[in-house]
C-alpha positions in Angstrom: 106.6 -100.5 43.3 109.2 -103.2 41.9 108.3 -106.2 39.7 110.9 -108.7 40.3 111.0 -112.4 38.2 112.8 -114.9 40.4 113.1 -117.8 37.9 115.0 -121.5 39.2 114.3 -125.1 39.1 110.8 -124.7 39.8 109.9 -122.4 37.2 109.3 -118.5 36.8 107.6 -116.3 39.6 106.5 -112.3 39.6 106.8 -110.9 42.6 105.7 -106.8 43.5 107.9 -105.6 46.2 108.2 -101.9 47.4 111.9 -100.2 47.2 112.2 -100.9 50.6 112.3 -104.2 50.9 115.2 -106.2 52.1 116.9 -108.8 50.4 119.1 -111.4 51.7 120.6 -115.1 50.2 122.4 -117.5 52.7 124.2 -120.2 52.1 127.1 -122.0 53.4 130.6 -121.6 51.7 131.6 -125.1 50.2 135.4 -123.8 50.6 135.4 -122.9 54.1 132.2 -124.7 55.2 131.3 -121.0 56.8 127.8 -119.6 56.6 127.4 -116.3 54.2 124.7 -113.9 54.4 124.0 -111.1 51.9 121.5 -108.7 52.2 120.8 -105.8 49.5 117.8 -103.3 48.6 116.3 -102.5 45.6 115.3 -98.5 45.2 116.4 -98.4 41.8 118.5 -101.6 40.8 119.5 -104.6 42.9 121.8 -102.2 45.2 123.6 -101.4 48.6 124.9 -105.1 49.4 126.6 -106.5 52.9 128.7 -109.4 53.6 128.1 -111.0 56.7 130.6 -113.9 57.0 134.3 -114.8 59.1 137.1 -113.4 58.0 138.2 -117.0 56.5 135.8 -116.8 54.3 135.8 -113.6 53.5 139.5 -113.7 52.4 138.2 -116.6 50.6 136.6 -114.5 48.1 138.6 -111.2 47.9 142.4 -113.1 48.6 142.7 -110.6 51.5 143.0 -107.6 49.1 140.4 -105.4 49.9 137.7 -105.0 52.1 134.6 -106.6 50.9 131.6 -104.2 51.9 133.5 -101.3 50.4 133.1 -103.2 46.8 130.0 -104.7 47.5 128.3 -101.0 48.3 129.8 -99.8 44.3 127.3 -102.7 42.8 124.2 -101.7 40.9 122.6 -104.4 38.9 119.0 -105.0 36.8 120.0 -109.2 37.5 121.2 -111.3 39.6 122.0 -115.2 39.9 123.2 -117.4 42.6 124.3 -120.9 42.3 125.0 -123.4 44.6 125.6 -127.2 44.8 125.2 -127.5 48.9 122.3 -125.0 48.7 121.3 -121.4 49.0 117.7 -119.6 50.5 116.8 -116.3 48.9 114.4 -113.8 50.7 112.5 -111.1 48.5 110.1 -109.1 50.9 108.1 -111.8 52.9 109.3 -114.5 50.1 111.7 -116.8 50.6 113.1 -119.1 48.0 115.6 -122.0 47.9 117.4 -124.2 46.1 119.9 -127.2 45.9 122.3 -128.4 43.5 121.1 -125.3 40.7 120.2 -121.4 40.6 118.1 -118.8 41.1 118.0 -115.6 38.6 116.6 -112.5 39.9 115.3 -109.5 37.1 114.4 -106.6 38.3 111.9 -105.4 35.9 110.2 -102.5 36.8 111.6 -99.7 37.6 113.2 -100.6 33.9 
């Protein structure tokens, strides 16, 4: 199992997810106005992440230097935060979470 702490405006929350749950946040690129979806999985850290998104905005965020999956897929993290001022929705498991104009910070806390 995976004890997760999703903590935002709204306060702290503890959820128990399996290591194959999917993740995903989407939001909407402020830049490009271009929706982004990221999904990841958690079997031992916050891990294998995909960019879904155009290629506008995907240069956006690399300057066309390198291909954005293949860096993505190197990422293995214990936390997480995403911001937004237009807004974001989080999914953990069957979870969703969302947020405008502020954060959400994701621990994974068990498997330590």
């Amino acid at each position: 199992m995976r004890v997760v702490e999703v903590e935002g405006d709204e306060g702290r929350r503890y959820l128990l997810l399996t290591a194959w749950d999917e993740a995903r946040v989407e939001f909407v690129n402020s830049v490009t106005g271009r929706p982004v979806l990221l999904e990841f999985r958690m079997p031992w850290a916050f891990q294998n992440f995909r960019a879904f998104t155009d290629p506008e905005t995907e240069a956006y965020y690399t300057g066309g230097e390198y291909p954005w999956n293949h860096a993505l897929a190197k990422e293995h993290r214990k936390a997480l935060a995403y911001c937004s001022e237009v807004g974001l929705a989080l999914r953990l498991g069957g979870t969703w979470f969302r947020v405008e104009r502020g954060c959400l910070r994701l621990r994974l806390l068990w498997p330590p």
